[in-house]
N, C-alpha and C positions, 0 to 999 in steps of 0.2 A: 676217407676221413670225414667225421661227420663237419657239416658247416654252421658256423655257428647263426642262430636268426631271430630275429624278432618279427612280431606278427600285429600287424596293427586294422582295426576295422572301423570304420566308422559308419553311424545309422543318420542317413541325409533326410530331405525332403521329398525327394525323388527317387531315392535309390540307395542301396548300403553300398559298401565299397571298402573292399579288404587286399589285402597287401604282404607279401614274406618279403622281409628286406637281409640281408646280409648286412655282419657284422661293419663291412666297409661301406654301408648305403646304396648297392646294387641291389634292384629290385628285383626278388628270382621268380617271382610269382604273383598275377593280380586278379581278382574277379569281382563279378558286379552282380547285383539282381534289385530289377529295378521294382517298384510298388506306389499305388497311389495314395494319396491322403484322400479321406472323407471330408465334405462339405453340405453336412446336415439341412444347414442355413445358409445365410447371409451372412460374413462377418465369422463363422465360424469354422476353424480347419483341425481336423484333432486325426487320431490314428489309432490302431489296436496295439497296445504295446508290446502285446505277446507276440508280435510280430519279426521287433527288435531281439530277441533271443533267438527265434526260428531263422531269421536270416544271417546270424552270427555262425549260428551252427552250421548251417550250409557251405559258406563262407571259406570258414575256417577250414572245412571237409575238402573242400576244392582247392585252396590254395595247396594243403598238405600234398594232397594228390598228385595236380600240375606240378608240386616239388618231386616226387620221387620218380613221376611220369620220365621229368627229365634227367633222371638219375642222380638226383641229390639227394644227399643221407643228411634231415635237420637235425639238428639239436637246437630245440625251442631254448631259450632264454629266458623268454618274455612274453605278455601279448600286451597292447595297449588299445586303449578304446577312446572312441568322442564319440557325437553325435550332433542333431539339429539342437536348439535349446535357444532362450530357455523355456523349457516345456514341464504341463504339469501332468505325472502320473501320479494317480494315489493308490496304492492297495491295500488290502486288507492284510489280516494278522499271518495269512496261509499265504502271501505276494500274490494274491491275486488283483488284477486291475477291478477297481470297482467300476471303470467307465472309462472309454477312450480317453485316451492322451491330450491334453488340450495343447497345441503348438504355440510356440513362441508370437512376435508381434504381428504376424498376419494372422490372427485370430482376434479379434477386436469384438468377440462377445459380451466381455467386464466392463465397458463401457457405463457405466450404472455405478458399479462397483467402485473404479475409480476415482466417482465424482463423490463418491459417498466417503469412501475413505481420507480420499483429500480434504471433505470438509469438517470429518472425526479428527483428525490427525493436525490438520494443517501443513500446507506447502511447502512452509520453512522448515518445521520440522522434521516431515520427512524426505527435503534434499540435503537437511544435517545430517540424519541417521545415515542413512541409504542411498546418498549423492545422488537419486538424481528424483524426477519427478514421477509422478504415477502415471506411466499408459500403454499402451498393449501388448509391449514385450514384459512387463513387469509380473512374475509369477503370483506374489501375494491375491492382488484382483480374483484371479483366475481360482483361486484356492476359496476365495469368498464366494463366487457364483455358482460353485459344487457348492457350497454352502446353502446357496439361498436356493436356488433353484433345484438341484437335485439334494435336497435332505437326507434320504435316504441312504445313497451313497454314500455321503460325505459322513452319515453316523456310523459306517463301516470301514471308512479310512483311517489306517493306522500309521502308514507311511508314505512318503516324498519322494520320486524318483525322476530322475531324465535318464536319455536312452544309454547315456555313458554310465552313470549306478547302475542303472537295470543292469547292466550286461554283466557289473562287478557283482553282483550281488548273483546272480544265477553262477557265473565264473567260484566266487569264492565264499558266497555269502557273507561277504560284508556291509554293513549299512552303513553307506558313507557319501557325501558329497564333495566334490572339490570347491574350493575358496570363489573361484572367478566363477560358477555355476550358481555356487549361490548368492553372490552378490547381486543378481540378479532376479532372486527370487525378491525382489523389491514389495515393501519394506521390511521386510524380515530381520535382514542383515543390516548387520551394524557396519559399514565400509572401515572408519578407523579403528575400532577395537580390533576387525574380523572375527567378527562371532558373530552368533546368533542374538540378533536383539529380543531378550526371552519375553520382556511386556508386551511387545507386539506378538509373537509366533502364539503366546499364549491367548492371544486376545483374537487374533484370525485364523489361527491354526490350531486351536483346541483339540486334542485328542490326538493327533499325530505326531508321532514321534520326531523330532529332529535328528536328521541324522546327521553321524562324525562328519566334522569337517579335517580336510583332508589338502593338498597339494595336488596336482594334475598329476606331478609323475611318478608321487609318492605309490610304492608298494604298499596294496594293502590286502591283499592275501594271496594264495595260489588256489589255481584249480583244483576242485575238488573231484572226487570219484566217481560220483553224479554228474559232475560236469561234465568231466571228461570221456564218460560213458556216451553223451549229447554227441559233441561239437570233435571229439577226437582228436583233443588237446592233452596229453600227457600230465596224468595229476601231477599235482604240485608243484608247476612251474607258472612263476612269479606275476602276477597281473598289477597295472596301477589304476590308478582313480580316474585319470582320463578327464576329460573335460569337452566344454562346447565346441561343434566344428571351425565354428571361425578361427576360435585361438589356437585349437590344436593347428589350424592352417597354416597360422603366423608362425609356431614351430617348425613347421614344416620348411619354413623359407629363413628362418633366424630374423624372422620380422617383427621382434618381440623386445628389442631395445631401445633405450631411451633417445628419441627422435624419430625413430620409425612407423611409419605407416603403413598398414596391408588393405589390398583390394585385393575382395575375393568375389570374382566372378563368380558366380553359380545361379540356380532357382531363381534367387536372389542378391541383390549385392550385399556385401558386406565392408564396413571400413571399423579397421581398430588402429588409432593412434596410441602411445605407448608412453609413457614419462614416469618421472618421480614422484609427482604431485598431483594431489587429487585436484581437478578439476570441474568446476562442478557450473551445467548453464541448463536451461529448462528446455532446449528443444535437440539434447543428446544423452546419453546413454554415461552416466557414469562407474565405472568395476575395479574392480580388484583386478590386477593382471593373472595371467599364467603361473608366474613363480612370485613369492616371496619379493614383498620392497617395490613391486610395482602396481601401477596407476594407469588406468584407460579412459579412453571419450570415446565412445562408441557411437558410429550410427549404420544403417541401414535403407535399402530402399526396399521396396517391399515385391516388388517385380524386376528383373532383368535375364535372364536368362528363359523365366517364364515369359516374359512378354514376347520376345521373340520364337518359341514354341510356337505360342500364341499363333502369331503372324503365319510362321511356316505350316501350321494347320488348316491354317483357315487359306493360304495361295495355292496349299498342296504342292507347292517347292522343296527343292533340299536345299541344303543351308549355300552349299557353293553357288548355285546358280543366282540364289538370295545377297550374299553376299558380291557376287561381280556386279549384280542389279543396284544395288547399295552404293558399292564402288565409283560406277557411272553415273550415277545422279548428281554425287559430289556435294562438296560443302553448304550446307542448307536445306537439302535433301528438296530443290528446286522452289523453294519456298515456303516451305512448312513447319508446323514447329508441333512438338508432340509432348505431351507430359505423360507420363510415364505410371501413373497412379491406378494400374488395371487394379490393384488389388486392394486399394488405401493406400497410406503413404505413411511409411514412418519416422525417418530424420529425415530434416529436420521443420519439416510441418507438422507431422503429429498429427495428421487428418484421417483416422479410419474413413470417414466419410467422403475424403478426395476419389474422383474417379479420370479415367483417362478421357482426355480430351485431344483432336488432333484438329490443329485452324490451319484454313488458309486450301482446303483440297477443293483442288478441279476434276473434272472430268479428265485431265492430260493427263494425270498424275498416274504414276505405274505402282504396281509392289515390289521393286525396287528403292522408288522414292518414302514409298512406308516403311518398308525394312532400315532404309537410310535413317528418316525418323524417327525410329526406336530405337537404334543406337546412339544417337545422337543428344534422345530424350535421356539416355540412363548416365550418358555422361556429364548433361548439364546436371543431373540429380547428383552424379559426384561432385562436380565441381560446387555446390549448393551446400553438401556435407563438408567440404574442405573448408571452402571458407568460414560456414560458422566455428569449426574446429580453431581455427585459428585465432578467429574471432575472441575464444573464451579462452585463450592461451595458449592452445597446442601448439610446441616448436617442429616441426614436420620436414626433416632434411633428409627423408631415404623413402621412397616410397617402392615396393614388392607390391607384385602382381601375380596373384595367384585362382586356383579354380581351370575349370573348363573352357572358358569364355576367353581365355591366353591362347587358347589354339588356331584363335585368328586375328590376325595381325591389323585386320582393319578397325575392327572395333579397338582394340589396344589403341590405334593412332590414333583415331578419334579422339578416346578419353585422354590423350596426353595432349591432342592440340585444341581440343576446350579446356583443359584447367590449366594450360601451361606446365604442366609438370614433367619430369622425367618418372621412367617407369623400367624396373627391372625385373626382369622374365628370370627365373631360376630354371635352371636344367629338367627338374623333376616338378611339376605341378599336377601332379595326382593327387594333393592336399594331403586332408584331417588325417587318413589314414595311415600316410607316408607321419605325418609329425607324431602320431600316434604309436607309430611303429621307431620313433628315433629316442621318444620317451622312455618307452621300454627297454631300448639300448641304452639310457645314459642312466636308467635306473639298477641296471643289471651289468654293470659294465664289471668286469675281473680287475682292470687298472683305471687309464685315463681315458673318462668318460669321451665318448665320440663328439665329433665337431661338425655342424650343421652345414659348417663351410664345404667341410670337406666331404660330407655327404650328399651337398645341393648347390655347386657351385652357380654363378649366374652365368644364363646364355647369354643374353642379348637383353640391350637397354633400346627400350624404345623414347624418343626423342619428340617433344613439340614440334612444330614446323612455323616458325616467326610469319613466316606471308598468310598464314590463314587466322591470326591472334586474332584482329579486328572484327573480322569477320563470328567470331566464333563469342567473341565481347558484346556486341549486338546482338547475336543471336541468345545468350545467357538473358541478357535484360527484357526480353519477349517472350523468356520463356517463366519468368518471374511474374510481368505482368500482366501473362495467361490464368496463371492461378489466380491471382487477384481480382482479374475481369469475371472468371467462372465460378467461383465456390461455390456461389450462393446458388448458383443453379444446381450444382451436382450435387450439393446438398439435398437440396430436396428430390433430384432425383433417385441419389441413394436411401432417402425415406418410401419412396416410393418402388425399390426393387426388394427392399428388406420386406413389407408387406407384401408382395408377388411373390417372395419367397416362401414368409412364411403361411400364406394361402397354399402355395405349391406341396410346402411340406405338410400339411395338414390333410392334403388329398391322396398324399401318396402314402401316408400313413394308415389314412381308413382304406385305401384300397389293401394293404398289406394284410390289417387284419380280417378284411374280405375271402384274402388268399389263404390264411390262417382256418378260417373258417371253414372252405370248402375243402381245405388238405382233412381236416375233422369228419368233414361231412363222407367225404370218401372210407 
């Protein structure tokens, strides 16, 4: 008897990552493939978006496969999609990209752009429109600097995409966006109305179409014939709009109600507090939630998951040995205090220009005692997000821990015994894809739509530890007035790798069309 399933993929920073789930929230099937972003410059990270379909296709072909491999007869339902965001793809009138994907707030190229629009618009005005303030997660910018700097593209750009559209759009050819994806396309979006603020889209988006807006889980068309010829997805079965990974995360875990919190370990951190009311302060992220009637304060750190790559590349360690070294150095990582800023920093400093700094190293010091301080550094970064959250009104009584970075219980204690908080691990933390895939089951359900509970119950709460509070209290207020003691240095040294940079790029450019030339010459 065939089983019934939903299929959910999501396009990360690192990696896609897809999912066949069972009608009752059993995973029958999962796969991955991993890819890197480009980094042209300095300050800039973008991707080929034609990418995002090819690894859908893949995806899907493998999950279907390992389903029948194991002798299961599906019957698709559904598929659901997310992705990284918010990010800008533009293409032409044919979908084609007219130039790589510009990524979300670790792209800090509209810099320029920002300051310019801010002082067109005004600050007030557009944290009225658009809750919140202009900087490098905000799409708009980023749509202006294809503007000014690549012309050419930007007079062949007809439409708006992130990797969750893209995928609807090759899926069913619909042009559409979901609500929380665009509120984010900052200042575009009108937060209160939820719409499209038209004087603006028309004023910096000229010539590009807007697309439908839409609901995350809303259906908005099926696989097409063409599609399904690709990815080997049965036409005509149902796809939604889908939405950014973080949120579809918090789906994932039912971390998407009023009072809750999600931390999502991955690349990067992620935190979405969740309420009634819009909340609006200059050094967080304000959106439109997931569903209908809700309200977010968003922030981000712009390294965590990457910074400790980082580290286990550069020790040539695996993560366990990194982690018991971690472990044994113990609280203060022996004296050191690390900020976290490998990549800029985006809540709640708002410094593309921050870079990481680590005070206080000796010669005694091991790569355990660094490993220790980079966990250490991402969780004083949360705890730094929390508090301003609060600060600006967030009521925060449930905090979900999701992502990769769950999979080790040290880093989890950590981050519970610097901010004080309790923290719960859900059963299934495979993420966007899993909330992706429970969408598509609550949007295709035959009766009463499935229950997250009962899909993703919680494993294990991890707990503060009161004897190391003090300890962890002091070390927050060192690691605040690390930043404050260094900006101005990193600042200029961040001026000073952006021209290394772009000398770098400019050499390996001419050498390119050197290579161009003798491919001719042959």
């Amino acid at each position: 008897m065939p089983k019934r399933c939903t299929l959910g993929v999501d396009i990360g920073t690192s990696s896609s990552k897809g999912v066949l789930v069972a009608a009752d929230g059993a995973i029958l099937a999962t796969a991955s493939v991993a890819h890197e972003v480009q980094r042209p410059q300095a300050g800039m990270v973008e991707m080929d978006g034609r990418i995002w379909w090819h690894e859908f296709a893949e995806l899907s072909r493998r999950l279907l496969a390992e389903a029948s491999a194991l002798g299961v007869e599906v019957e698709l339902a559904g598929v659901g999609v997310s992705g990284m965001g918010p990010c800008v793809l533009l293409a032409d009138d044919d979908d084609e990209p007219v130039r790589p994907a510009i990524l979300y707030g670790v792209d800090t190229r509209a810099a320029a752009q920002i300051e310019w629009m801010s002082q067109q618009l005004g600050i007030d005005e557009i944290t009225r429109v658009g809750g919140s303030t202009l900087t490098s997660q905000a799409g708009g910018p980023k749509i202006r600097w294809v503007a000014d700097e690549e012309p050419e593209a930007f007079a062949r750009a007809r439409r708006l995409f992130m990797p969750a559209s893209w995928l609807a759009r090759k899926l069913t050819g619909a042009y559409v966006l979901d609500h929380q994806s665009a509120s984010q396309v900052s200042p575009l979006y009108d937060i209160e109305a939820e719409a499209w603020h038209e004087p603006w889209w028309g004023r910096f988006a000229g010539g590009i179409e807007a697309p439908r807006l839409v609901w995350a889980g809303d259906i908005v068309g099926a696989v097409t014939d063409e599609a399904s010829a690709v990815c080997g997805i049965p036409a005509g079965t149902p796809v939604i709009a889908g939405t950014i990974d973080a949120w579809s995360e918090a789906v994932s875990v039912g971390a998407h109600g009023s009072g809750d919190l999600m931390l999502m370990y991955g690349t990067t951190m992620f935190l979405i507090a969740t309420g009634d009311e819009t909340l609006r302060t200059p050094s967080m992220w304000t959106t439109v939630g997931a569903f209908e009637g809700t309200r977010n304060l968003a922030g981000g750190l712009a390294t965590s998951g990457a910074l400790t790559a980082w580290l286990k590349g550069l020790t040539a360690a695996d993560y366990p040995t990194l982690l018991a070294e971690a472990a044994e150095s113990g609280v203060g990582a022996r004296g050191l205090v690390m900020l976290p800023y490998f990549a800029g920093e985006r809540t709640p400093i708002l410094d593309p220009d921050a870079r990481g700094v680590v005070a206080g190293l000796t010669l005694s010091h091991t790569r355990g005692d660094l490993y220790r301080a980079a966990l250490e550094a991402t969780a004083l970064g949360v705890r730094h997000n929390v508090e301003t959250m609060r600060a600006a009104g967030a009521d925060i009584r449930r905090i979900v821990a999701v992502g990769g970075g769950t999979q080790g219980v040290l880093w989890l204690q950590i981050v519970s015994d610097v901010t004080g908080l309790e923290q719960e691990v859900p059963q299934t933390t495979i993420g966007a894809s899993y909330g992706a895939a429970f969408l598509a089951a609550t949007a295709t359900a035959d009766v009463a739509p499935p229950s997250i509970a009962d899909w993703n119950p919680v494993a294990s709460t991890i707990r503060p530890r009161p004897e190391v509070a003090a300890d962890y209290d002091v070390l927050f207020e060192r690691y605040l007035r690390l930043y404050a003691a260094t900006a101005g240095l990193v600042h200029e040294l961040a001026q000073v790798q952006r021209e290394a940079g772009e000398s770098a790029h400019d050499h390996d450019s001419a050498d390119d069309h050197d290579n161009d030339r003798q491919e001719d010459a042959r």
